[in-house]
N, C-alpha and C positions, 0 to 999 in steps of 0.2 A: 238475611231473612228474605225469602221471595215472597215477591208483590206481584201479583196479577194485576193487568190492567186493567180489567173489571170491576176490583177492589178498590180504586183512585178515579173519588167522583169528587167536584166540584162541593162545597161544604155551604153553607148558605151562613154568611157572618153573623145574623140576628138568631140562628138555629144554634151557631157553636156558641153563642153570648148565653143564650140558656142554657146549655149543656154543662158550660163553665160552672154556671148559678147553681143546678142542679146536684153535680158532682160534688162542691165545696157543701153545699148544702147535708149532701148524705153523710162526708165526711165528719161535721160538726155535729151531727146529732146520730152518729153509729148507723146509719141504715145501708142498704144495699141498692144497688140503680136496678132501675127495670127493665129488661130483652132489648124493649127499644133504644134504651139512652148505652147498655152497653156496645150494641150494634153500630150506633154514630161515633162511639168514641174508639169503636174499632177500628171505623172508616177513617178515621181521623190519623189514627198510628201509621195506618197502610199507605194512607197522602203522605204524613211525615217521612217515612222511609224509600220512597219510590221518588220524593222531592230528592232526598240524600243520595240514594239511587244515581241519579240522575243528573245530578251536580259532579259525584265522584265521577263519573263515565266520562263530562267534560273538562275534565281535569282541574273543576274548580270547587275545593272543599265548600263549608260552611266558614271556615274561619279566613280563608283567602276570598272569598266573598264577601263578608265584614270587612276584611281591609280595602277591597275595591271600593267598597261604598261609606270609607272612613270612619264607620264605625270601633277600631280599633287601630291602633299604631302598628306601623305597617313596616316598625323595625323588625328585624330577624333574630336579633339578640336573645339568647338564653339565659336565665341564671344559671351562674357558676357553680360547679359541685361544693365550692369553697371559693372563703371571701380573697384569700391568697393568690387565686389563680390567676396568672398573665392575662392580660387580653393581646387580642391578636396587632400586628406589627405590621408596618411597609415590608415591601419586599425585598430591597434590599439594602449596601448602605447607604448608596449614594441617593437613594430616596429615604432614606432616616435624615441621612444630612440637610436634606431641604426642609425637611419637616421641623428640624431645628432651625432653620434660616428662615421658616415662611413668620416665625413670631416676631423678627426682630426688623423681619422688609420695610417694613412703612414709616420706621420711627425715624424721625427729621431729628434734627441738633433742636433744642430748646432754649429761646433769645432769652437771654439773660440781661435785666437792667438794673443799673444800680442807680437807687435814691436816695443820693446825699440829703445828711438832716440838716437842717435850713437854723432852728433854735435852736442847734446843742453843737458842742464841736469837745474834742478833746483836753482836758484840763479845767475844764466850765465848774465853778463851783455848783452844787448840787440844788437845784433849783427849790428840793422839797426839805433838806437836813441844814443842809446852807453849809454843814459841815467839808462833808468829804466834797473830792471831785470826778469828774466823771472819766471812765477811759472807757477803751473800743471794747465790745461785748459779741459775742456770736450773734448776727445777724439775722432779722426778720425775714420769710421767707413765704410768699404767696405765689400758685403755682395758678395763672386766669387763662381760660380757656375761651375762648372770641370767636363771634358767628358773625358772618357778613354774606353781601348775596353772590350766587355762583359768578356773576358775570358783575363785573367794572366798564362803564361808558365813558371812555375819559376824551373832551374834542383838544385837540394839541394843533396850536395856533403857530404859526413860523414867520415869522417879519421873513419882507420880501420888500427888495428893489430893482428899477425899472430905469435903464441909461434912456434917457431923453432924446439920445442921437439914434442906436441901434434898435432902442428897444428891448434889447438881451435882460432876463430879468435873472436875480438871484435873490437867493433864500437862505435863511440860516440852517441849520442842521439839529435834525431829530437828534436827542438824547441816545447817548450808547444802549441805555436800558430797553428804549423804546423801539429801536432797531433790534434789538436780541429776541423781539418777541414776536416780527414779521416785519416785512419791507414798508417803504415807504408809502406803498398806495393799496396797502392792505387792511381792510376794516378789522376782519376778525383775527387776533391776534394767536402763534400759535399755543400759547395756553388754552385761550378760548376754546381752538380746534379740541384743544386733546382731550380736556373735560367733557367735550359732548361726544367725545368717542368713546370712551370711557364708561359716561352713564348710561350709552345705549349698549354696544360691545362688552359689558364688563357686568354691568348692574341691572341691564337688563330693561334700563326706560327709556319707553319710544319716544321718537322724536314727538309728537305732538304735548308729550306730559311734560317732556322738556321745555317747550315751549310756553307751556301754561303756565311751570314753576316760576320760569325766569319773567312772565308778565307779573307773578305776583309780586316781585323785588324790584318793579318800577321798568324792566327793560323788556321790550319786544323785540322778539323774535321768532319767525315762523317753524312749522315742523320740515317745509323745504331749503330753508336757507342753513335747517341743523345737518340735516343731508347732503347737503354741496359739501357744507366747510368736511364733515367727514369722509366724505368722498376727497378731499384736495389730502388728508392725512391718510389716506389708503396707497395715494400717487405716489408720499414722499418716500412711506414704510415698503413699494411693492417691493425694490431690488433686495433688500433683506430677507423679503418672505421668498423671492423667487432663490436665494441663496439656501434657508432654511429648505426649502425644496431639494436642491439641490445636493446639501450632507445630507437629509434623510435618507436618500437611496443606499448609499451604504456605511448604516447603521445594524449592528447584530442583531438587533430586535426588535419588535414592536408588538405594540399594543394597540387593538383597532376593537370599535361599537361604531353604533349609528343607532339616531334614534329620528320618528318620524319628525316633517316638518310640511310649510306649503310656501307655495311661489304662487301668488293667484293668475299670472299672465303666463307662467307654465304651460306650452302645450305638447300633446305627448310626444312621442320621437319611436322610430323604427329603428333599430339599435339590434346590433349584435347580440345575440347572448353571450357572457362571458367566456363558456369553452369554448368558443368557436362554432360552435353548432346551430346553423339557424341565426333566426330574428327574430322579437318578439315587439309588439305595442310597450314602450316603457311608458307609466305614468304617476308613478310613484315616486316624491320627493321628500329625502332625507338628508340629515346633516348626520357626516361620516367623520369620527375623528380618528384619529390615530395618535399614537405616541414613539416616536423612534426612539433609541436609547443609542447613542454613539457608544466609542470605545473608549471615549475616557467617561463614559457614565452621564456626559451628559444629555438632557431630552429635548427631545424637539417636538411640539404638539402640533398640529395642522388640521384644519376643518376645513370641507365642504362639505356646502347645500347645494345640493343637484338633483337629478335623476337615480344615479348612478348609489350604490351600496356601497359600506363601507370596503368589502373586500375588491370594487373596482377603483376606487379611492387608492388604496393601496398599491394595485397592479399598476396603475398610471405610475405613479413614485419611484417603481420600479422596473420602471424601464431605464433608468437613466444609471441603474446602479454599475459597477464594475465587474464584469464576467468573473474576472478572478479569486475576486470574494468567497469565502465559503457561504452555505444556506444560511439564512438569517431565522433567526428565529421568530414563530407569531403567534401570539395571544392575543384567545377570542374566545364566544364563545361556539356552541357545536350548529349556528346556523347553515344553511350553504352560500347566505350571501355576503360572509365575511372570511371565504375561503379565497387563496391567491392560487393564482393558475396560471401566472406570467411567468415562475421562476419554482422551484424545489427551494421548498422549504420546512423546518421542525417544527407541526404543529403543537403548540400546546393549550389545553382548553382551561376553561376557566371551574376551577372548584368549588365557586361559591355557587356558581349557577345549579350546580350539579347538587350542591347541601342544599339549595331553595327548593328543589323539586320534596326534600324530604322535610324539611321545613313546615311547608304547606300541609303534608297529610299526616302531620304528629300526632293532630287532635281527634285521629280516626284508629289509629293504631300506637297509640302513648308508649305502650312500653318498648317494642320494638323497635320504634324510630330513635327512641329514648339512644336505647344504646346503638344504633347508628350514629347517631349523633354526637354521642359523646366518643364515640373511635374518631371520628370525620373530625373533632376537635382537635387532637393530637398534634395533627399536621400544622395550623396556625400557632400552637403554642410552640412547636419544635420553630417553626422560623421568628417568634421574637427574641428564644433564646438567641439564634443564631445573629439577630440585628442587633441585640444589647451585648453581644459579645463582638459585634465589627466583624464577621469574618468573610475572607473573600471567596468570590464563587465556586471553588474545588472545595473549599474547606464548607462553605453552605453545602455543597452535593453531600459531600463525606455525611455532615450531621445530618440530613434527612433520608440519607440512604440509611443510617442505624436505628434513627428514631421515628420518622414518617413512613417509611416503606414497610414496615410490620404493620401499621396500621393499616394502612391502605390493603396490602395483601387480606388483612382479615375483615376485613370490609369487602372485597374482592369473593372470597368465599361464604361469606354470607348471603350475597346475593346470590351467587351460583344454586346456594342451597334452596334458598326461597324460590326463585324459579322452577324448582323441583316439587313445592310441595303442592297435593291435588288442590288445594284452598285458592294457588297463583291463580289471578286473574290477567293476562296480559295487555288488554287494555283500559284497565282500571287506571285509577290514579298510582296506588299504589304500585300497580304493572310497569306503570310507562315509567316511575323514578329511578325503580330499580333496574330496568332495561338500558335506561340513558345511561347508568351509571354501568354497566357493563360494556355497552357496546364503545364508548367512549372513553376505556379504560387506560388504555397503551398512552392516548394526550392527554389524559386527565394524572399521572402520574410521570410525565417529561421531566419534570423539574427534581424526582429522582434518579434519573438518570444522563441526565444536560446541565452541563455549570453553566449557571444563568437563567435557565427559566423560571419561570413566575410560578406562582402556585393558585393565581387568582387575578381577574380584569378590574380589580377595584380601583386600580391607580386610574383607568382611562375611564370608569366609569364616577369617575371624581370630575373628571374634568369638561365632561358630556355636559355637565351642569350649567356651563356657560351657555352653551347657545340653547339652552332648555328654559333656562331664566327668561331670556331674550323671546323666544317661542310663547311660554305662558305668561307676557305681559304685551306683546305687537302682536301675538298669534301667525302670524304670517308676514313674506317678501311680497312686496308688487310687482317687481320683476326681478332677473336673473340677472340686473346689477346691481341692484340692491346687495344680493343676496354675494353677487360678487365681494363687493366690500366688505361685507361680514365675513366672509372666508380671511380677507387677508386680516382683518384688524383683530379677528376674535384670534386668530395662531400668532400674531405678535404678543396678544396680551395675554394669550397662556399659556408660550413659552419663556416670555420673563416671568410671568407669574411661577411657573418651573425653575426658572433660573436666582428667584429669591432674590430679584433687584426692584426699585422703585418704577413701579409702570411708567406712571406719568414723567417721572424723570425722564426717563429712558425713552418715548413716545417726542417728548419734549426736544432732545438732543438729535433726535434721525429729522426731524423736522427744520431744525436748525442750519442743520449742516447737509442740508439734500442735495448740495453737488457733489460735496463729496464721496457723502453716500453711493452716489450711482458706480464711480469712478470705482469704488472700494467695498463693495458690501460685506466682505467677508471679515471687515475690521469693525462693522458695528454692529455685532450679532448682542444679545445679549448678554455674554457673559466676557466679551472684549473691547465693548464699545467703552466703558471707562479710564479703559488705556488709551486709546484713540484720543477721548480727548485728552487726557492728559499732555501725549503726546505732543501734538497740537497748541497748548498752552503756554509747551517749553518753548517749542519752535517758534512761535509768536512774541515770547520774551526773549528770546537771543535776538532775535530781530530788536527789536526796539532797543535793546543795548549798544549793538550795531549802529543802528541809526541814532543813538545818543552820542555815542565815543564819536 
């Protein structure tokens, strides 16, 4: 419908309050409006449509506009053509497999005690029959769940003597226990550290809330002194992080976003542009993650808060990579500041992104999008088939080259065709979906034609969620060490969290044992540090048998 601009006048709210009155009014007693009230309520349609107008040209519906401003749920979810139908799946197995391991990560052993009965024992005449006596029964069984405060203040006192001639004094010696959990002239113990790394790095609460909580359970402590102790757990973890660094580079794949962040002491920088070309004022900070996926499948996550995009994030990474390597493959989505320019590589874009652009303007064009959507479905169902059958990456290609790739193709021509019709608006909403999805076609369909690519950035955009947590409850770094220590502490905790082992276990141990650590990083990564110690355990007990015999 065209809308002349002369036709969209301002409405006076007490004018359309009558109008309303009016309208309803004629309706309830059968009569017709007068010139005048049809004329305002003509004005009124031409505002409406010229508002709609005008929202679709900014590529923001009415209903993507509810979701900005929460008035609707701002999942993308469809219902199902049937209640039968698959929902979509990880990507591939060895992220099904974690997905199986992320339910069973956190469960500790369950202390079991047994309470002997005190009035009864075996053979006991029957206290109530007097007849029979009593024998052993399947056991009573209460499973008590126990709350105490995050933090323990315990003062540990050491007898101490003093030779009268030299003066030399000695002391008794801390408990083993009390050593396993920091040195001798250390307040905060490493448990302590790791829980306030944890609750800020993980859970997202700033050091000051931290603070407040632990005032309320009797102990003080500052939001400065929670930031030291986590800074000293950044020191013990960095050679592990600078290791995970160091396999990412040559990793087949990855997965890279960024999302915005701030650093308030940030100030801007004169910086290269990425291609080489030029220099620009950078002043924009973001937290850039990526996800490597190694060769035997496993991932390695990595975050910085910088200046710098995720796709310079990534070129940094890859510098260190091996010439010999073939391209690695990268999933993103079709920004250009998540594009790599250090090295030749297989892009592929993300799909989901490219179904949200149609997502968005369904409720302008229902039945059309309708069945775009329901072809663009295909391809998610074709890969849970592919994860609930286990199959590996030729054999994924094989089955979406038979069953994705017709789809896509005919999705593929349907845009072509719309483009074609006089109606196409090219920079419409509806324009700019359908063009993304054309011009983005050859990456947006890689993963029928490359064993191993992805079909979607949901995995990284899963994992974005940590320092976004973090973001929406501190809002911001004060400075760019701050921000440093978030980088290494939040890529330890979400690549064990990747790797489906006990965080704080695991946080707890690189802590422990940080000489050794430095000496060896490549033995306590997360998914071989439990051999390590083990290791370590054995060699510890042959010793001591040694030194018994």
């Amino acid at each position: 419908m065209a809308v002349k601009s002369s036709d969209v006048n301002e409405i006076d709210t007490e004018a359309l309050d009558e109008l309303v009155a009016r309208v309803q009014y004629a309706i309830d007693h059968e009569l017709s409006l007068s010139i005048g009230d049809m004329k305002l309520l003509l004005q009124a349609i031409h505002t409406l449509c010229h508002l709609q107008h005008c929202l679709e040209d900014k590529d923001i519906t009415l209903t993507k506009l509810r979701k900005l401003l929460g008035m609707i749920q701002s999942s993308e979810r469809r219902e199902q053509p049937n209640a039968s139908a698959k929902k979509p799946a990880k990507q591939n197995k060895s992220q099904g497999q974690q997905g199986k391991k992320k339910k069973e990560r956190h469960k500790r052993e369950i202390a079991v005690l047994h309470h002997s009965a005190v009035d009864y024992h075996k053979g006991q005449c029957c206290p109530d029959c007097k007849r029979g006596k009593l024998y052993k029964f399947e056991p009573g069984q209460l499973l008590r769940i126990t709350g105490h405060a995050p933090y323990e203040a315990i003062q540990h006192v050491t007898e101490r003597f003093r030779c009268n001639a030299c003066q030399e004094v000695y002391q008794s010696s801390l408990p083993a226990h009390v050593l396993a959990d920091g040195k001798a002239d250390q307040k905060y113990g490493y448990s302590a550290r790791t829980l306030m790394a944890l609750n800020k790095f993980y859970s997202g609460l700033p050091y000051y809330h931290q603070g407040n909580l632990a005032d309320i359970f009797g102990f003080s402590v500052t939001a400065s002194t929670i930031f030291d102790q986590c800074e000293q757990v950044a020191d013990a973890v960095m050679p592990v992080f600078n290791e995970l660094k160091r396999q990412a580079a040559n990793a087949v794949s990855f997965l890279l976003d960024d999302t915005h962040n701030r650093i308030l002491m940030q100030q801007p920088e004169l910086r290269k542009n990425p291609n080489g070309k030029g220099e620009r004022l950078r002043t924009g900070v973001y937290s850039s993650g990526l996800i490597a996926i190694l060769v035997n499948g496993r991932e390695i996550v990595l975050f910085e808060t910088s200046l710098g995009h995720a796709g310079e994030h990534l070129n940094d990474i890859l510098r260190r990579r091996d010439n010999q390597l073939p391209a690695p493959l990268t999933m993103s989505d079709a920004l250009s500041s998540n594009q790599v320019l250090s090295i030749p590589t297989q892009k592929a874009y993300c799909n989901a992104h490219a179904r949200r652009k149609f997502v968005d303007i369904e409720a302008l064009h229902p039945k059309e999008m309708k069945w775009a959507l329901d072809t663009y479905r295909i391809i998610w169902q074709s890969d849970a088939i592919v994860q609930e059958k286990e199959l590996n990456p030729q054999e994924r290609l094989n089955y979406h080259q038979q069953h994705s790739l017709p789809a896509m193709e005919t999705l593929h021509q349907w845009a072509i065709e719309q483009q074609g019709l006089p109606s196409f608006e090219e920079h419409s909403a509806r324009g700019r979906a359908i063009s993304y999805f054309l011009r983005h076609y050859a990456e947006l369909t890689l993963f029928c034609r490359v064993a191993g690519a992805l079909i979607d950035n949901n995995r990284m955009e899963e994992k974005l969620k940590i320092p976004i947590r973090g973001r929406k409850t501190a809002h911001f770094y004060k400075t760019s060490i701050g921000a440093g220590v978030a980088n290494v502490l939040i890529s330890l905790i979400a690549t064990a969290d990747s790797a489906g082992i006990n965080i704080y276990d695991y946080l707890l141990a690189l802590q422990q044992n940080k000489e050794v650590v430095k000496a060896s990083a490549e033995n306590w990564l997360p998914w071989t540090y439990q051999e390590t110690i083990d290791a370590i355990a054995e060699e510890i007990l042959e010793i001591d048998k040694k030194q018994a015999a």
